[in-house]
C-alpha positions in Angstrom: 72.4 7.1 -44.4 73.0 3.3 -44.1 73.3 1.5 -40.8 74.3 -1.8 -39.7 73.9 -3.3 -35.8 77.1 -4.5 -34.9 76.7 -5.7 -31.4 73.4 -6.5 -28.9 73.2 -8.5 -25.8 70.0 -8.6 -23.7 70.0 -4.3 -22.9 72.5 -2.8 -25.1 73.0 -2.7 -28.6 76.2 -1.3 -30.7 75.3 0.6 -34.3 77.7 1.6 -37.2 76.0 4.2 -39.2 77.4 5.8 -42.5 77.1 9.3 -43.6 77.1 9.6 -47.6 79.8 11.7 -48.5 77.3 14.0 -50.2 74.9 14.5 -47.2 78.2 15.0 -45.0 79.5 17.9 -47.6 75.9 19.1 -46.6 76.4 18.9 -42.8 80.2 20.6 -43.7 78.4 24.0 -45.1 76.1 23.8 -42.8 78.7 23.6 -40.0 80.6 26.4 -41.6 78.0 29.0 -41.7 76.9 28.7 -38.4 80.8 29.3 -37.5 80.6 32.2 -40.1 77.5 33.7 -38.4 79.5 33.9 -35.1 82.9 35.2 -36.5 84.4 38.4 -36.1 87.1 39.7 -38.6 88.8 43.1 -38.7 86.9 44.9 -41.5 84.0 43.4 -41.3 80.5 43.5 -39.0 79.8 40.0 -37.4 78.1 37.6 -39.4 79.4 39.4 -42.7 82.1 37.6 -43.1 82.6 35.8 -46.5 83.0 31.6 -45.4 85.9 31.2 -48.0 87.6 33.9 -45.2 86.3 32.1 -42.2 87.2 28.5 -43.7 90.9 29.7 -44.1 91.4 31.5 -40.7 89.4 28.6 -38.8 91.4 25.0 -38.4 89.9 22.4 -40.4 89.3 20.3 -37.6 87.2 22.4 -36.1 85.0 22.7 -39.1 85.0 19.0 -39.3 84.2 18.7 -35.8 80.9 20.8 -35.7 80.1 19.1 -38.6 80.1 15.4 -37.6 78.2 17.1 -34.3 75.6 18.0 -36.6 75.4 15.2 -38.7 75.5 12.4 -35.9 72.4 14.3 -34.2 70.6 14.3 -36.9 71.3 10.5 -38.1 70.6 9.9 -34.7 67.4 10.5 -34.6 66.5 9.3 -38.1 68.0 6.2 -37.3 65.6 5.9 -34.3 62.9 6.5 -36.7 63.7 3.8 -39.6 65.0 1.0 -36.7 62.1 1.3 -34.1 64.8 1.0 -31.7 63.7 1.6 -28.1 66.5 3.3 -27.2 66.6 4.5 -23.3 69.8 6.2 -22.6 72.0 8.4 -24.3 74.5 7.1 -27.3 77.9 6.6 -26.4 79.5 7.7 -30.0 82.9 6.9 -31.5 83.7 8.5 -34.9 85.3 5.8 -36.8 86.3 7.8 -40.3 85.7 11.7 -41.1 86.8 13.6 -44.0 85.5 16.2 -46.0 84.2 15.0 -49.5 84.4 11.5 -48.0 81.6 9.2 -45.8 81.4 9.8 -42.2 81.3 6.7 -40.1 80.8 6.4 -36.6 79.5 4.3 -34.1 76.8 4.5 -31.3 76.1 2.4 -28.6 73.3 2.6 -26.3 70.6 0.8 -23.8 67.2 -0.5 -25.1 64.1 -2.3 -23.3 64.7 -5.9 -23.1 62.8 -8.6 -24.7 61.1 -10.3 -22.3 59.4 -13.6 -22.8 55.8 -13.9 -20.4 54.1 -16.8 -19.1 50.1 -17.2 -20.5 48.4 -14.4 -18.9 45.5 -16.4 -18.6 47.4 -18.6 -16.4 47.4 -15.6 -13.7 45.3 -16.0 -11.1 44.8 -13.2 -8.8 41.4 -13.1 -6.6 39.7 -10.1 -6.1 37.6 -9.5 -2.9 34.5 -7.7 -2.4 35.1 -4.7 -0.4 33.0 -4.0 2.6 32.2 -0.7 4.3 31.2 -1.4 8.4 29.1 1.1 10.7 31.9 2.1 12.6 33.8 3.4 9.5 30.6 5.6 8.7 30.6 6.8 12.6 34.5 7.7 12.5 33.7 9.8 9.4 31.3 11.4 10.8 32.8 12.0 14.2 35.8 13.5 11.7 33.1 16.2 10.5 31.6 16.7 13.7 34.8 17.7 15.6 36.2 19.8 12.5 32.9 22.3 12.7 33.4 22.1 16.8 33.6 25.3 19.2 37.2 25.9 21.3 37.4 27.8 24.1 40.7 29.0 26.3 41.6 27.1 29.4 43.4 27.9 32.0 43.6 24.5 33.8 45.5 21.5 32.6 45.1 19.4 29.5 42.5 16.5 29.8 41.3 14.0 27.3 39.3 15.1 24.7 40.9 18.9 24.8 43.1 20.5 22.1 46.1 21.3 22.2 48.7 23.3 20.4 52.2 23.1 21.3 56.0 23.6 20.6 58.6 20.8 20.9 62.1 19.8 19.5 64.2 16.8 20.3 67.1 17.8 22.9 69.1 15.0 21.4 69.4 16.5 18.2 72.1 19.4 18.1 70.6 22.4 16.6 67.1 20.7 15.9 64.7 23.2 14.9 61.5 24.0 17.1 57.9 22.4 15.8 54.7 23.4 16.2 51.8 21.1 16.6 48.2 20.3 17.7 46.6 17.2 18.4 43.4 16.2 20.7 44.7 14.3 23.7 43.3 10.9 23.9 43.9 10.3 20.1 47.3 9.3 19.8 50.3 11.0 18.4 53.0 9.3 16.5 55.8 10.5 19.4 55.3 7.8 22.3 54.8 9.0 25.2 53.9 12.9 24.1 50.1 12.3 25.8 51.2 11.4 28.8 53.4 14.0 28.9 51.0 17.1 27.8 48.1 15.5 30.3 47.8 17.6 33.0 49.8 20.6 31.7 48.8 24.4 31.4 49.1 27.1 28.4 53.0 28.3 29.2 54.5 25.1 30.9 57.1 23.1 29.7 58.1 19.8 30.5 61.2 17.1 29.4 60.2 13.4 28.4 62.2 10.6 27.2 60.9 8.6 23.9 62.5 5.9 21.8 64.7 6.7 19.2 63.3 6.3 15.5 66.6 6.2 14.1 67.3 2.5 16.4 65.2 0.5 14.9 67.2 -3.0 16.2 67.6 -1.0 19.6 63.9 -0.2 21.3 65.8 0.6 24.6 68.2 3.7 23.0 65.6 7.0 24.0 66.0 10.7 22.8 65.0 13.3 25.5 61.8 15.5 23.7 61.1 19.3 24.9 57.6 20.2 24.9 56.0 23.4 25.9 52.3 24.0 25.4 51.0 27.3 23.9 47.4 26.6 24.4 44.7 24.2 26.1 41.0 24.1 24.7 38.1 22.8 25.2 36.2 21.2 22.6 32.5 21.5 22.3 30.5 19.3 19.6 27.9 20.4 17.9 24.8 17.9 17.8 24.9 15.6 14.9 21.3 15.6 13.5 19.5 16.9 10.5 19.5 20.4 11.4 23.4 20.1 11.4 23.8 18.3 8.0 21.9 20.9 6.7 24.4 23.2 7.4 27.0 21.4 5.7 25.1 22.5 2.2 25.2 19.2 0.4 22.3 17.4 2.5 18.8 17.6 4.0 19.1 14.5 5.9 21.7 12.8 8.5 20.5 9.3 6.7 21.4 10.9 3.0 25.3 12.0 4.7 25.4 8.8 5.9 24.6 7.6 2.2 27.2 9.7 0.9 30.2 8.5 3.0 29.4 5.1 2.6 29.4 5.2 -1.3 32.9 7.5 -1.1 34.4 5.0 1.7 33.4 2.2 -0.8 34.7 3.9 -3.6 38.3 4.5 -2.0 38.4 1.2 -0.7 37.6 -0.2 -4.2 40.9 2.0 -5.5 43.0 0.6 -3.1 41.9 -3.4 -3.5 42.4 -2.5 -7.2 46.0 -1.1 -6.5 46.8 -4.1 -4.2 45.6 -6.3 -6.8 47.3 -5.2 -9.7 50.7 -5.0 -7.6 50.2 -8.4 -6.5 49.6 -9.5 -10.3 52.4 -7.7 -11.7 54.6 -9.4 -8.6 53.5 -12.7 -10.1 54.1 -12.0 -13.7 57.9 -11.0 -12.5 58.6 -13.9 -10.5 58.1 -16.3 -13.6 60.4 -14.3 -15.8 64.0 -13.8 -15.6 65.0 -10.4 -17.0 68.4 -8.3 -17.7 67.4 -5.0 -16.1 69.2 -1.6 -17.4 71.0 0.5 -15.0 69.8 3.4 -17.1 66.1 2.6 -15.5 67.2 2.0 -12.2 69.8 5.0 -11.7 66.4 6.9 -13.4 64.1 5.5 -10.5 66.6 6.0 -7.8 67.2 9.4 -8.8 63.2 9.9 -8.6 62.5 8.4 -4.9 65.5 10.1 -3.4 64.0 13.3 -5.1 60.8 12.7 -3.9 62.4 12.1 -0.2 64.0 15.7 -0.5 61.0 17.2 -1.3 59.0 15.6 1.3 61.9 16.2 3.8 61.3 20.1 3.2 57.6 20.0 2.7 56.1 17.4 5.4 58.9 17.9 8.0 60.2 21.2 7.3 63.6 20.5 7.7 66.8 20.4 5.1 67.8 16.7 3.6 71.2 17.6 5.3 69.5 17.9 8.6 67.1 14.9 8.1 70.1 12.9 7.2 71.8 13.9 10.5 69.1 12.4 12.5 69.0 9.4 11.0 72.5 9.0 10.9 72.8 8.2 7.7 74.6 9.4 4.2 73.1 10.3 0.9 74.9 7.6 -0.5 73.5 5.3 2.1 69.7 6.1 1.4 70.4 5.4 -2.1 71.6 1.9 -1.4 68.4 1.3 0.7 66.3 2.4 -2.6 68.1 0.0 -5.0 66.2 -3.5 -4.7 62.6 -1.1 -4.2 63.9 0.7 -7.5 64.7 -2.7 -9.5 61.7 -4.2 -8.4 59.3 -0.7 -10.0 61.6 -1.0 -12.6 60.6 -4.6 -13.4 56.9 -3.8 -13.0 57.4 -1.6 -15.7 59.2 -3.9 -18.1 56.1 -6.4 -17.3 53.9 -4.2 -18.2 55.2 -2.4 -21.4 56.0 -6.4 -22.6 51.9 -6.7 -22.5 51.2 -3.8 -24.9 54.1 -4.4 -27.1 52.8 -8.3 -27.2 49.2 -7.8 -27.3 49.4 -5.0 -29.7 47.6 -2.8 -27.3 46.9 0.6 -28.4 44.9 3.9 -27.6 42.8 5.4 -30.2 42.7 9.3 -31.1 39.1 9.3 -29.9 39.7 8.1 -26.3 42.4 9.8 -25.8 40.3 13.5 -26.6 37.5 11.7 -24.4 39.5 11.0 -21.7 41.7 14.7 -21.8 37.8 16.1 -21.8 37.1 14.2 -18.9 39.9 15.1 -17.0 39.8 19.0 -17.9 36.1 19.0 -17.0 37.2 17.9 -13.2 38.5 21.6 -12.8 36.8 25.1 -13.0 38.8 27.2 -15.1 38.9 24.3 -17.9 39.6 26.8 -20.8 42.4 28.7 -19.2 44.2 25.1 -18.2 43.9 24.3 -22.0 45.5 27.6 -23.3 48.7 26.6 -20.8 49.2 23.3 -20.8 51.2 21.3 -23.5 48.3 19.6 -25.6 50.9 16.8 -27.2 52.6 15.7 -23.7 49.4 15.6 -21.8 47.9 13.4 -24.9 51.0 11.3 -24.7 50.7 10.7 -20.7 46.8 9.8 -21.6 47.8 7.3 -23.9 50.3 5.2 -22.0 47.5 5.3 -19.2 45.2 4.4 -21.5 47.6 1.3 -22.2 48.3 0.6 -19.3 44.8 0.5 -18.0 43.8 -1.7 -20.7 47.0 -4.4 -20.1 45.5 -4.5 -16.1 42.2 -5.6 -17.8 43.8 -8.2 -19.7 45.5 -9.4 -16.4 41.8 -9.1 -15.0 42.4 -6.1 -12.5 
């Protein structure tokens, strides 16, 4: 196989590759016993049939045809191999010339990674900031574990501060919007204005109308949608005493001042994450301001396609409703909410070109041993560890592990 790049601008590059005429005789029997493995001839049981038959009964075109189908997959991906080309899309193939006992030629054209030409990383300044964990966050967590293990008993009067309540509602502006269930303790807040005021005061069995704004009119804070609420039950919420005795009971502690410990170190811990995360999307942001970049379409058509999937799924999951119905009540098309994710898809996109311009630059790479290490460590986070390795595919997970590897390791260059 020879092969010459004929074209290449910034994302897409245009090769001619050349089947010998010997390999492409090869590719020709090939292609004509697969189509004698499949014929079926008077006289004869399927897959019997001599090819000399088959290869006078069957066009030559067709022959030729299945041929070059096999022979441009395969050269394909050998070409891949020898070029290092980082191809990201599909090839868009023209046969030029094809013949039996002659060369095939044909072209391929296709979208690759750009180059992309960074700035001195040590020229990146991000600042990190200590994190800090206050009382108050410590008291809210353990207020959080102290109503979750609390007592509820029935009411029959009407909802007051600090009760639960479980209720039904739907939006009476919506035609056909399914009913809801919920619970909330009143005097928390609720992400529906106005639903508090509303449920104060009520009994199990009442129902009551309320008007709230609209989500959809965000440039209109006046527009409202009429909410129907009924309430299924009112209870009262009794707190256990926090105190040793209780953090005894939750099995991981002796003392109230060692739970206190504990939450601390874990809020600390997850507020450390998220500084990190902030910090490494504010250095990548930098890095892509100084750099002016052709960005494939492949990459962001592949990133729309992902966060308009992900919106599905949520829509059916978190909200329990059909993306039909959730695109009814935001007025809004499918086509419309993909516009809206184009400039938040280009920009991921261009975080990812950054980034993958670091390791290719830097010669970053993952050894053997910490990718095993770091597979270990993440198998040893679940239970049934041996039955997860007989399952799950050894080479992808190794492959995901790597490019994390990478990655981390280009965030440590940028100093996050």
């Amino acid at each position: 196989m020879k092969y010459e790049i004929k074209e290449t601008t910034a994302t897409k590059k245009k090769v001619e590759i050349e089947v010998s005429a010997d390999d492409f005789n090869n590719y020709y029997n090939q292609a004509l016993k697969e189509i004698s493995a499949d014929a079926e001839i008077p006289g004869f049981r399927k897959g019997k049939v001599p090819e000399n038959m088959v290869e006078n009964r069957v066009t030559k075109e067709g022959i030729l045809s299945e041929a070059a189908e096999i022979a441009i997959r395969e050269s394909w991906i050998e070409f891949l191999k020898e070029s290092k080309e980082e191809a990201i899309s599909q090839p868009q193939v023209e046969v030029i010339k094809i013949a039996k006992d002659n060369p095939l030629v044909f072209t391929a054209e296709f979208e690759i990674l750009p180059q992309i030409k960074l700035p001195k990383l040590d020229s990146l300044k991000v600042e990190k900031k200590e994190v800090e964990v206050t009382d108050e966050e410590v008291e809210d967590a353990i207020k959080w574990i102290q109503q979750s293990r609390a007592k509820y008993s029935e009411k029959e009067s009407g909802a007051e501060d600090g009760d639960l309540v479980e209720f039904t509602f739907s939006c009476l502006s919506i035609e056909n919007d399914p009913e809801k269930q919920d619970r909330i303790v009143l005097g928390k807040g609720h992400y529906i204005e106005g639903l508090e005021d509303a449920l104060r005061t009520m009994k199990r069995g009442e129902q009551k109308e309320f008007e709230t704004p609209d989500p959809r009119e965000k440039e209109n804070k006046d527009k409202k949608i009429k909410i129907s609420a009924k309430v299924d039950a009112v209870k009262k919420m009794e707190l256990p005493e926090v105190n040793d005795e209780f953090v005894k009971g939750l099995g991981a502690f002796d003392t109230l001042e060692e739970l206190k410990k504990d939450i601390r170190e874990g809020v600390k811990k997850d507020k450390e994450v998220a500084e990190l995360q902030k910090l490494r999307e504010e250095a990548i942001k930098k890095l892509t301001e100084k750099v002016d970049m052709e960005i494939p379409q492949t990459l962001i058509k592949r990133e729309q396609d992902f966060m308009l999937n992900n919106i599905k799924e949520r829509c059916l999951s978190e909200l329990k409703i059909p993306f039909e119905e959730y695109l009814k009540q935001v007025k809004k098309t499918e086509e419309e909410i993909n516009k809206e994710l184009e400039k938040t898809a280009e920009e991921k996109v261009k975080g990812f070109l950054v980034l993958h311009q670091i390791i290719k630059d830097e010669k970053i790479e993952a050894t053997e041993e910490e990718i095993t290490n770091k597979m270990e460590e993440m198998l040893n986070q679940y239970p049934n560890k041996e039955e997860i390795k007989k399952t799950m595919d050894e080479a992808q997970v190794r492959l995901y592990i790597e490019d994390e590897l990478k990655r981390e390791k280009a965030f440590e260059l940028l100093g996050c």
